[in-house]
C-alpha positions in Angstrom: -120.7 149.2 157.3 -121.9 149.3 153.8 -125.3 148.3 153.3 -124.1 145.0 150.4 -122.0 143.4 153.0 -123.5 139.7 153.6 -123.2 138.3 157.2 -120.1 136.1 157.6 -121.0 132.9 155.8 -119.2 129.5 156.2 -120.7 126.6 153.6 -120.8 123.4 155.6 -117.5 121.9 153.1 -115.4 124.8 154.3 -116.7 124.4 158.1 -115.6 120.3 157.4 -111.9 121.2 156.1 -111.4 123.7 158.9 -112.8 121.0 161.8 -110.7 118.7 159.8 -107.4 120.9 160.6 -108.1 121.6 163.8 -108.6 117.9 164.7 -105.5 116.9 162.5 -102.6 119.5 162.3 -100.1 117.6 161.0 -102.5 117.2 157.5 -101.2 119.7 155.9 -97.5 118.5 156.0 -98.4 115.5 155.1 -100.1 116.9 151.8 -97.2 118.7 151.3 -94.7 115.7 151.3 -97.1 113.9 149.1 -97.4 116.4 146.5 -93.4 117.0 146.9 -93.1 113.4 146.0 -95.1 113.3 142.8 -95.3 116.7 141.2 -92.8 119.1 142.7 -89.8 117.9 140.4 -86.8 119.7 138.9 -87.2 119.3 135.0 -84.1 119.2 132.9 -85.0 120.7 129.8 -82.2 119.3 127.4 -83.2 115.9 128.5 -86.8 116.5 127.6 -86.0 118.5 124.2 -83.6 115.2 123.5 -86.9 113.3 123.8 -89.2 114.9 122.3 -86.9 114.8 118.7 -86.7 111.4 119.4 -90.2 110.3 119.0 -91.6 109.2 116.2 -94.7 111.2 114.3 -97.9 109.1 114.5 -100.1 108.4 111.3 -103.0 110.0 110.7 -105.2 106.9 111.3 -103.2 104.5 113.8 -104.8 101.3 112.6 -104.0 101.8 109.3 -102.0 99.0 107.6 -99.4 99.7 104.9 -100.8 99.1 101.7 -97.2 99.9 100.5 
């Protein structure tokens, strides 16, 4: 055992989440549906490129009126 090792330490947040799984199994699946349902998404790349040439540029200072 090398002499740098610290004893086994747990802070009291990690000892909550793992209490927290114990008590709850299904958690986790039901973090993974939520996350599934808002952020894991198929992107379609031509549609976005399609956007992004569609938009207009912005003016330097929005509020700007034109003195043209």
């Amino acid at each position: 055992m090398s002499i740098f090792r610290r004893p086994d330490y747990q802070s009291d947040t990690t000892q909550f989440i793992n209490q927290l799984k114990v008590a709850k199994p299904e958690l986790e699946s039901q973090q993974l549906a939520g996350r599934a349902l808002l952020w894991d998404k198929k992107v379609d790349r031509t549609i976005w490129s399609e956007y992004r040439d569609g938009q207009v540029e912005q003016k330097p200072y929005v509020y700007q009126t034109n003195a043209d």
